[in-house]
N, C-alpha and C positions, 0 to 999 in steps of 0.2 A: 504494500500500500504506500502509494507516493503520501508527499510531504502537504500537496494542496487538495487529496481526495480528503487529509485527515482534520483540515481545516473546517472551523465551523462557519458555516452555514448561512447567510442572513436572512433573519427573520423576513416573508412579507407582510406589512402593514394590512391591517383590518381596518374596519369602516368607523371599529371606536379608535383604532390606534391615532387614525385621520381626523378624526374630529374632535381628540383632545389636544393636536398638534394646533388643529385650526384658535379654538380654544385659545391657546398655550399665546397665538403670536398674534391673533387682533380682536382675542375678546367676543367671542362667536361661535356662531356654530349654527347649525341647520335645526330648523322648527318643523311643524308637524303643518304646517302651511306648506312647505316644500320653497319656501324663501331662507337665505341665510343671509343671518345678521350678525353684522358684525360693530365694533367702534366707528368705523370708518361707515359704511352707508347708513346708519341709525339714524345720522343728522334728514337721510331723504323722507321719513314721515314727519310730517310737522311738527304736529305734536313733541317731538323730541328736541325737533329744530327751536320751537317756542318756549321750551320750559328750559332748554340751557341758554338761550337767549335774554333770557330774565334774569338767570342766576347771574348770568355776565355782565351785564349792565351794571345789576343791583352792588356786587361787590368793587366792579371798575367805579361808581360813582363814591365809594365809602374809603376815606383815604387810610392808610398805613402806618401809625406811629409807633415810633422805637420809643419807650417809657423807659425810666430808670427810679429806682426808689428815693427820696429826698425824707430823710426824715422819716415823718407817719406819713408823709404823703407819695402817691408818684406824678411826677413829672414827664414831658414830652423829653427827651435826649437830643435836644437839636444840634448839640458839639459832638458826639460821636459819630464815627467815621462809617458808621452803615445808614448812619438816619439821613442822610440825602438819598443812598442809594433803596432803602425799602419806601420811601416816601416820595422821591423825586423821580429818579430817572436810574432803574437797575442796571441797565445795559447802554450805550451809544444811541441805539435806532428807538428805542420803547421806550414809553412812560410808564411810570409806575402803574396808572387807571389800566392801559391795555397790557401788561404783564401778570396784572393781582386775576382781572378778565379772565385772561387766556388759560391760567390755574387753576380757576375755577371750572370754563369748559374739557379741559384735561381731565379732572376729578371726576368733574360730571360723567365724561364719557368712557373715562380707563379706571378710574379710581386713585390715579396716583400723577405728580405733577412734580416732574427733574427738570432740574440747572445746573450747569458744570459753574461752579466757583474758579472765576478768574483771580488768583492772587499773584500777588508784590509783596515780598518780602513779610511772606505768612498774613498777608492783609489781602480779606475780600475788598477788587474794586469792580467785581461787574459780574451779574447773573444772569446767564446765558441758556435760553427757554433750549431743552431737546426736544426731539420731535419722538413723539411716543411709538411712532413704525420702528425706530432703532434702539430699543431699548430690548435687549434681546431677557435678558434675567438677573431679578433683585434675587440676591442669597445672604443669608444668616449663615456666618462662618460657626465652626465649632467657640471659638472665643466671644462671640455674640455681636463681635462687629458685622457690618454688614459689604459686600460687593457687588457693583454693580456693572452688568457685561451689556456693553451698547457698541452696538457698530459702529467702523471709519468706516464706510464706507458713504458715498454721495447720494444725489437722485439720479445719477447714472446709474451706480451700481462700480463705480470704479472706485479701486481704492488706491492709498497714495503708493502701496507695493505694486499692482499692478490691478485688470480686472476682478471680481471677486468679490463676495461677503466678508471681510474680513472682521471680529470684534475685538475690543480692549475691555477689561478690567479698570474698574475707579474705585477709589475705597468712601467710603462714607465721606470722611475730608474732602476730595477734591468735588462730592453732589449736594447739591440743595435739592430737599424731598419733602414735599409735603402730601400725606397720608389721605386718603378718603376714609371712610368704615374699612376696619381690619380685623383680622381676627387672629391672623398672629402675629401681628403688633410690628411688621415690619413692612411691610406691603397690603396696600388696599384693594377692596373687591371689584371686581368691576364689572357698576350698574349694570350694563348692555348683557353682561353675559347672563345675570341670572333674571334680565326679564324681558330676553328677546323673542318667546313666546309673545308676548302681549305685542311688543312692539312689530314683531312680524305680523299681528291679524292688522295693526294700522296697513302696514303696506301693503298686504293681500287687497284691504277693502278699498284704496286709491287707484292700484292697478283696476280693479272690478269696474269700478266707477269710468276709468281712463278708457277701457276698453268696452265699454258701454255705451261710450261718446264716438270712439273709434269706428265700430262696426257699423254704426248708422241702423237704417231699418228700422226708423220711427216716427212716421209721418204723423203728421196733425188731423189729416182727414183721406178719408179712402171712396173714391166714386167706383160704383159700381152700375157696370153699363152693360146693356142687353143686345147690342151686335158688334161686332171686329169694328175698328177703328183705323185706316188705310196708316193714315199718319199719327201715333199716338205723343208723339213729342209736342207736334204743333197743338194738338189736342190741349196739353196741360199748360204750354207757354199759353194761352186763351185763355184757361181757365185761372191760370195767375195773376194773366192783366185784367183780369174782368172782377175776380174776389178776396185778390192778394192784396196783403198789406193792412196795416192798422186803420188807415185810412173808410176799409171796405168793411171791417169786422163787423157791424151793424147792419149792413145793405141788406136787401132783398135779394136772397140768392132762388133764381129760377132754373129749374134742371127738365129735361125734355125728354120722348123716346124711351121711359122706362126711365131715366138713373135713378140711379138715388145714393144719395152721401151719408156718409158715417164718419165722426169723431171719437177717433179709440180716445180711453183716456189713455195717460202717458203717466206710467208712475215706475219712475225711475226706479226709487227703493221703495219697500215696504216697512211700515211702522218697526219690525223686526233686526233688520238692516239698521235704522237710526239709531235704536236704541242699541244695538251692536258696538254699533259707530262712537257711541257717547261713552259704552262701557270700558272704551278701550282708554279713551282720550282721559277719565278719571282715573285708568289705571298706570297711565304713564304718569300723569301730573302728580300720584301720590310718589313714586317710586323716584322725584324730584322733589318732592316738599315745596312744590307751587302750586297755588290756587288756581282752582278751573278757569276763573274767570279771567284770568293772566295767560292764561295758553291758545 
């Protein structure tokens, strides 16, 4: 027996092994709609779009103070050397409103919200937003510190070795992390994943709606007429110019030769369908802690 018959094997991946990968790297996974959702398209049902839309504002508009103890009392810190930067301006290009923002829609969306600390001479001077696709894995070392493996790689996909995924290691020091709900206390949950059921019946029910509008096949009235009709285009351009239009909605309509007209009603959805529609929309807004009436 050769040396590579004796070699093991690789496993093929299964359909859970695939779906706690998908899981694992954007917060998703496949619903019983047959939609998958993930961090990334969650923002496409409103609902979702509206209620992290709120939280972002709400916190962009509330500013950032570094406090320090004075006595019995605390104080704003305006002489210490981070309270411009959590308060003014973290980074070169952002203000503090759209950085505190963008932490919050991070949270909202992954549960967890990294900045590489830029220092000089062991002093933070700039908090640099990553982008939550490169964040490959928060771990708890055996020592309780923690590491964090995030890709160099670009929006190519090129890194500065060459093409390639490649990732680096940061140690707690060199990340600014701020936690959503956790449960073990190092890394937060995230929303999308444990309520992309609800959130995939929003998208099922817009698609339905889209392709409802899509298909056509829902005229306003239907004539029906008791011999062939040589030209039946010119037929209905006539009947348009003669009863079409808001203008005509009142008039005396006169039909000849047998017709006779019918007015389907037209009902989009059914009572069933809306209140569907509404169950879903209170079940996102609770799963945010925003008011219906805000979303």
């Amino acid at each position: 027996m050769g040396i590579v018959s004796r070699m093991a094997r690789p496993k093929a991946l299964t359909s859970e092994d695939l779906e706690r990968m998908v899981i694992s790297a954007f917060g998703g996974g496949s619903t019983s709609t047959g939609i998958n959702v993930n961090s990334n398209n969650a923002l496409r049902e409103m609902t979702v779009y509206a209620c992290v839309k709120v939280l972002y504002q709400s916190i962009s508009q509330m500013p950032c103070h570094l406090m320090e103890q004075v006595g019995d009392k605390k104080e704003k810190a305006v002489n210490h050397r981070l309270y411009r930067i959590l308060h003014d301006q973290p980074n070169r290009w952002m203000t503090a409103p759209e950085f505190w923002g963008m932490a919050t829609a991070h949270i909202s969306l992954r549960g967890d919200f990294l900045a590489f600390k830029v220092m000089v001479r062991d002093e933070v001077r700039e908090l640099l937003p990553i982008d939550p696709s490169r964040v490959s894995e928060i771990k708890q070392n055996p020592d309780w510190s923690l590491t964090y493996r995030i890709s160099t790689a670009d929006n190519n996909g090129s890194t500065p070795e060459g093409p390639g995924r490649a990732y680096k290691d940061y140690t707690q020091k060199e990340i600014f992390h701020i936690r959503g709900l956790s449960l073990n206390g190092y890394s937060g949950l995230n929303p999308i994943q444990h309520a992309r059921e609800s959130i995939a019946l929003g998208l099922a029910s817009e698609r339905f709606l889209s392709g409802y509008f899509g298909r056509g096949l829902h005229p306003s009235a239907v004539i029906s007429l008791q011999k062939q009709i040589k030209n039946l285009r010119e037929y209905k351009d006539a009947a348009r110019d003669v009863y079409g239009g808001l203008g005509n909605s009142s008039d005396l309509m006169v039909l000849e030769d047998g017709e006779t007209i019918a007015f389907p009603p037209i009902k989009l959805v059914d009572a069933q369908f809306l209140e569907l529609g509404k169950f879903t929309q209170s079940q996102i807004c609770g799963l945010f802690r925003v008011s219906l009436m805000l979303a």
